[in-house]
C-alpha positions in Angstrom: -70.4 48.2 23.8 -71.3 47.3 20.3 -71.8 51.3 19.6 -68.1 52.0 21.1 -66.4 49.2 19.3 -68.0 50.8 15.9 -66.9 53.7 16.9 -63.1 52.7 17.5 -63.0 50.6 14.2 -64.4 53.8 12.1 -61.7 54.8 9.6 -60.4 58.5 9.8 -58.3 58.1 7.1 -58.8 56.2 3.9 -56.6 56.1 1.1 -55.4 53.8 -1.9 -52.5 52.4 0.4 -53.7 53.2 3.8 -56.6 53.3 6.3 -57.1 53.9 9.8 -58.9 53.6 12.1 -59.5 55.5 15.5 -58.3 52.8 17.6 -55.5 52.7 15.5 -54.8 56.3 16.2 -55.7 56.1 19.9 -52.9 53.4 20.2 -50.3 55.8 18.3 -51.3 58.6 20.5 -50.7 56.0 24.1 -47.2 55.0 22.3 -45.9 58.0 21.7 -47.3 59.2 25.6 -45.7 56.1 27.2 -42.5 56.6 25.0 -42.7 60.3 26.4 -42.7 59.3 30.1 -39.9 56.9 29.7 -37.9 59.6 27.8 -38.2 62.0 30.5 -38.0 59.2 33.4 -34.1 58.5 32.0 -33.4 62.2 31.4 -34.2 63.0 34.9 -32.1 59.5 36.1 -29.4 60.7 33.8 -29.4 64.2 34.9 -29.7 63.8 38.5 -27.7 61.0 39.8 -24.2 61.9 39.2 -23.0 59.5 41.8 -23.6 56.7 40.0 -22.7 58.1 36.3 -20.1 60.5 37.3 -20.8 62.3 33.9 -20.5 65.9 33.1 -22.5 68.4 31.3 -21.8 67.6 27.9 -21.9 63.9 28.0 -24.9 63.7 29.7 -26.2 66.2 26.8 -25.0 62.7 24.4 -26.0 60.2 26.4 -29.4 62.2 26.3 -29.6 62.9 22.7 -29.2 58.9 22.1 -31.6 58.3 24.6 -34.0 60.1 22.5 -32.9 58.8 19.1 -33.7 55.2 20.7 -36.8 55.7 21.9 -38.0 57.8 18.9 -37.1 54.9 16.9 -38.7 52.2 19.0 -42.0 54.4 19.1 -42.3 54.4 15.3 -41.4 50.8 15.0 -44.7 50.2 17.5 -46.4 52.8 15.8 -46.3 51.1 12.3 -46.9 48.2 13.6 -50.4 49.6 15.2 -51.4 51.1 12.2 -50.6 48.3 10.4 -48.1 50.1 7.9 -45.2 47.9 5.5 -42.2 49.5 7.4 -40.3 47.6 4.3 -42.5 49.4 1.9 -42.5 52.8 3.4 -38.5 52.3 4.3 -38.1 51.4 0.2 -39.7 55.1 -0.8 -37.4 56.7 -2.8 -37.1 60.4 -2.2 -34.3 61.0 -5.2 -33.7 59.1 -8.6 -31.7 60.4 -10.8 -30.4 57.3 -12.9 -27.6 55.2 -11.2 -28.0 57.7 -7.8 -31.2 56.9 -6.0 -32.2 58.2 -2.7 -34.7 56.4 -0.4 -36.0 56.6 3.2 -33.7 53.2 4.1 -30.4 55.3 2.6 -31.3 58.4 5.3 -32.1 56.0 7.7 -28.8 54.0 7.3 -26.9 57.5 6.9 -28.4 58.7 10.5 -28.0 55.2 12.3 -24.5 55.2 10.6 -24.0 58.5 11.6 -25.5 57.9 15.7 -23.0 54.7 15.7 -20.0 57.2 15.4 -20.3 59.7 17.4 -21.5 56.7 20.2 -17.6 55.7 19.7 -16.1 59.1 19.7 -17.8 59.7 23.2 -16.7 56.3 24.7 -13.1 56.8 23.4 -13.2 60.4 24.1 -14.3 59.8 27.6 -12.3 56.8 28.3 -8.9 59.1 27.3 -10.5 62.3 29.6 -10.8 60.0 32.3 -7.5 58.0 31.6 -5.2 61.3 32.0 -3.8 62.1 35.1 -4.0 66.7 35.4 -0.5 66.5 36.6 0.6 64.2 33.6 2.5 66.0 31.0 1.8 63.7 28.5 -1.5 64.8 28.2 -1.1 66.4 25.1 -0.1 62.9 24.1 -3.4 61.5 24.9 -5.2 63.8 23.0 -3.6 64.2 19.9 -3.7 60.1 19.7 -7.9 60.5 20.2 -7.6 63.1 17.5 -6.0 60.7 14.8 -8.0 57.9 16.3 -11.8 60.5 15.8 -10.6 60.8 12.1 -9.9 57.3 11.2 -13.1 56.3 12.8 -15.0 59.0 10.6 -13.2 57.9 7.4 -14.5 54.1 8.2 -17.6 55.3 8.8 -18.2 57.5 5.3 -16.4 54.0 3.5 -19.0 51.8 5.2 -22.0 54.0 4.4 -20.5 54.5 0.8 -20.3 51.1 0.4 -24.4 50.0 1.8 -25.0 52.1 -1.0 -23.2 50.4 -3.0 -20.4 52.9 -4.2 -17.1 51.4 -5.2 -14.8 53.6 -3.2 -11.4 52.7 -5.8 -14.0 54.5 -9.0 -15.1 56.9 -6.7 -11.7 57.9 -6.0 -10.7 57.3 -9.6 -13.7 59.2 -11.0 -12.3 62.5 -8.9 -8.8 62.3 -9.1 -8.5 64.8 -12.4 -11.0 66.9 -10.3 -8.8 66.8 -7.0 -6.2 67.7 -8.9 -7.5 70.8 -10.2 -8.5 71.8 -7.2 -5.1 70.8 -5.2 -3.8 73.7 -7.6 -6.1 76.4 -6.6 -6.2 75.3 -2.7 -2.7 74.0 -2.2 -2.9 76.1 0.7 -5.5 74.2 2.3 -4.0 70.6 2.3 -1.2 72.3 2.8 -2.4 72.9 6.7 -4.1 69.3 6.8 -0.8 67.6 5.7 0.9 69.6 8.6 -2.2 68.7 11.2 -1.1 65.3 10.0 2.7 65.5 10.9 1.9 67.3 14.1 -0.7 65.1 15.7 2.0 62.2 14.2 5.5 63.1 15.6 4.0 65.3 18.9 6.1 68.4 18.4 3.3 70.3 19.2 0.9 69.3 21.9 -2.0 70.5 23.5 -0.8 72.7 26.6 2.0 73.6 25.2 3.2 77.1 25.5 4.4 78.0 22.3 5.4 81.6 20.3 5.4 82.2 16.7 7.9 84.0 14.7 8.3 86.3 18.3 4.7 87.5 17.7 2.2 85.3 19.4 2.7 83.5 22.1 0.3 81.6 23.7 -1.2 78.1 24.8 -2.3 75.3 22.5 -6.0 74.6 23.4 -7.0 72.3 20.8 -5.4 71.1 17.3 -7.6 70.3 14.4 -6.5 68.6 11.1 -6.3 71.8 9.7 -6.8 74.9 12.1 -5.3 74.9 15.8 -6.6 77.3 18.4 -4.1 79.3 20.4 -5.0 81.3 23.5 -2.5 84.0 24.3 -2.1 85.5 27.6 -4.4 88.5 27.4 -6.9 85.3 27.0 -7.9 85.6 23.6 -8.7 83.0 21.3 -6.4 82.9 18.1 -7.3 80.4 14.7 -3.9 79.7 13.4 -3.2 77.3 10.6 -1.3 74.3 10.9 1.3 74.8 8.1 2.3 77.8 11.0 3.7 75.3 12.9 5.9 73.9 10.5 6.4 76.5 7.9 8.1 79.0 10.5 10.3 79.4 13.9 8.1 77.9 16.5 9.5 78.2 20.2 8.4 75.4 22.6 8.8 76.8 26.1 7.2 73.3 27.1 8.4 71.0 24.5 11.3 68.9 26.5 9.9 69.9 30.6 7.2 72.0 32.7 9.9 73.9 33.7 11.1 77.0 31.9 13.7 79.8 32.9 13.2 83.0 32.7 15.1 86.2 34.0 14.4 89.9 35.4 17.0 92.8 34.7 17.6 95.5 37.3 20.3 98.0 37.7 21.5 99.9 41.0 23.8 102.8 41.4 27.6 102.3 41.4 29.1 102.1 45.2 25.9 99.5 46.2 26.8 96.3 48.0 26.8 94.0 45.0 26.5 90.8 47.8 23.8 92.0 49.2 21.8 93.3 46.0 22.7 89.3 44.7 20.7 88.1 48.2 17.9 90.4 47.7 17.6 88.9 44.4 17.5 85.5 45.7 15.4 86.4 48.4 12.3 87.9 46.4 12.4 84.6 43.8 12.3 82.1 46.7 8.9 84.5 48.6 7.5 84.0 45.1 5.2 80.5 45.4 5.3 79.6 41.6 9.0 80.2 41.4 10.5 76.9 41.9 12.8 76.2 44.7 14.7 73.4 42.3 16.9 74.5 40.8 17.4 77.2 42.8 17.2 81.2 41.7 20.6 82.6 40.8 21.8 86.0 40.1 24.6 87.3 36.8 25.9 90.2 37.4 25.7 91.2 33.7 27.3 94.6 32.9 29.2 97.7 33.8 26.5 99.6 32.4 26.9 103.6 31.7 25.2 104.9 34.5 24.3 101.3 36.7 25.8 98.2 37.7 23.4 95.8 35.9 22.1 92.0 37.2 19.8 89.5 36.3 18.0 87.3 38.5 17.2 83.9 36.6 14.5 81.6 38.0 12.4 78.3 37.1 8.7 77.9 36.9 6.4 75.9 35.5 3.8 78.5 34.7 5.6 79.6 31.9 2.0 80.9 29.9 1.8 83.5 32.9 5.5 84.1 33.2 4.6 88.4 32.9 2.6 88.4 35.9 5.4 86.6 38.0 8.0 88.8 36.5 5.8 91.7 37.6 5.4 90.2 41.3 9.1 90.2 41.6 9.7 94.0 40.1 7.3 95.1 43.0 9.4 92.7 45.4 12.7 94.1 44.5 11.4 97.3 44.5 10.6 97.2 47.8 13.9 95.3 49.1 15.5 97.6 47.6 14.1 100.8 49.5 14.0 99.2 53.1 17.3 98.4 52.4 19.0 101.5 50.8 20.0 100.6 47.5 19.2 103.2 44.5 17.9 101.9 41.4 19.2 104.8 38.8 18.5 106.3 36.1 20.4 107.6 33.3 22.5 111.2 33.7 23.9 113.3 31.0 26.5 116.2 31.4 25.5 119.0 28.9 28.3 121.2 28.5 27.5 124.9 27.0 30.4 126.7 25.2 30.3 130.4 24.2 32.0 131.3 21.3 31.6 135.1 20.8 
């Protein structure tokens, strides 16, 4: 017994400001096992039981990742305190001093914890508002352009607060770089250009995300997330398209979902002079009602638009709230009247032209 205590009190490493000793690194070694184990033995709670957590993938990936951060931090704590280390003394190292700027282990520590604390309040608020909207509610767009103002204020405290443990005057900070913000405001007016419109969009909701919007008659597509300075657009061929938020309130924007879900649209078709106009107008009606995203109220109706050259022309007008895949309806009710059309006799025509041929020797 004598021989093994000896043994476990040997040092292994012994320097000016630290020694230890082989029990001392035995216990480090059990710590960090034991911290292991637990790690793994909430992970697999986390992961598996989504009865009780009702999470999905990516905040169980967060509620992980602080899972880990906690433990890591408790198993250095114990480890110090095994080793017998000045956790003061180590935390006090500085890393960086270059005259009134210094850098120390405590300032990283306080920058990650600071750091950890936010996004821990993002994910509760983001989670609470995910969970609060309703997938039918059209003011979901609403909800999450409020978290995105709410994410940005709650990032500006946190920079002030860790500014301020290091004892940075934010007013002479700002002071110190307002000729330098101004220099640069000239070259990239541009860019807070688009943050001051991020602003005023998130702020007075005339854009929101899920709306079906169109841009200068070029892009149309739907909003799937706005950023303070970028928003991403999907169009209909599903493609993803970064446009900048001075877009939206530099030029025409169309809101086909700004003021309801429901949007009218309309399909032209012509048939041949001498057709039964009454019953082209209930053939019409007929293939918007068979259509199940057409909506029933208000009802599909029918103009009977122009003598044209060659064609008596109408156009069928309908509601429907899938507006971002209006092409594909339209092109459901083309084959419908199409085929109306032909069980029932009436010619869809197509331009004629008389050439007349004169001989003049």
């Amino acid at each position: 017994m004598n021989e093994l205590k000896a043994f476990l009190e040997q040092s292994i490493v012994n320097t000016n400001s630290f020694s230890f000793s082989v029990k001392q690194i035995i216990l480090s070694a059990i710590v960090l096992c034991v911290g292991f184990i637990i790690y793994k033995i909430l992970v697999r709670i986390v992961s598996g039981n989504k009865s009780i957590f009702n999470l999905n993938k990516n905040e169980k990936k967060r509620i992980v990742r602080l899972i880990q951060f906690i433990i890591l931090l408790i198993a250095f704590n114990l480890i110090f305190e095994v080793l017998h280390v000045n956790i003061s003394k180590v935390l006090r190292y500085e890393l960086v001093n270059a005259g009134k700027i210094t850098i120390s282990i405590y300032t990283l520590l306080i920058l990650l914890i600071t750091v950890l604390i936010t996004k821990v309040i993002i994910f509760v608020l983001e989670t609470l508002v995910s969970r609060s909207i309703d997938p039918e509610n059209t003011e979901k767009g609403k909800s999450r352009s409020i978290f995105q103002i709410t994410k940005y204020l709650v990032w500006i405290l946190a920079i002030t607060f860790f500014l301020d443990s290091l004892g940075f005057s934010i007013t002479f900070l700002i002071a110190s770089l307002s000729a330098l913000l101004v220099g640069l405001g000239l070259g990239i007016q541009g860019f807070f250009n688009d943050i001051i419109s991020g602003i005023v969009i998130l702020f007075d909701h005339s854009i929101k995300v899920g709306d079906v919007v169109e841009i200068q008659g070029e892009v149309i597509g739907k909003v799937d997330e706005i950023k303070l300075r970028t928003s991403k657009i999907i169009t209909r061929n599903d493609v993803v398209i970064i446009i900048p938020n001075s877009s939206f309130t530099s030029e025409n924007v169309i809101n086909w979902s700004h003021n309801s879900k429901k949007t009218r649209f309309g399909v032209k078709v012509g048939v041949a002079y001498g057709s039964n106009v009454e019953l082209v107008k209930t053939i019409l009606i007929q293939a918007c009602k068979e259509h199940n995203e057409i909506n029933s109220e208000p009802e599909p109706f029918v103009f009977f638009s122009n003598f044209g050259e060659s064609s008596l022309d109408f156009e069928v007008m309908f509601y429907t709230e899938n507006s971002f895949r209006v092409e594909m309806i339209k092109s459901d009710l083309r084959f419908k009247i199409n085929q109306k059309f032909a069980d029932n006799g009436i010619t869809i025509p197509f331009p004629q032209r008389d050439i007349h041929m004169y001989n003049h020797s």
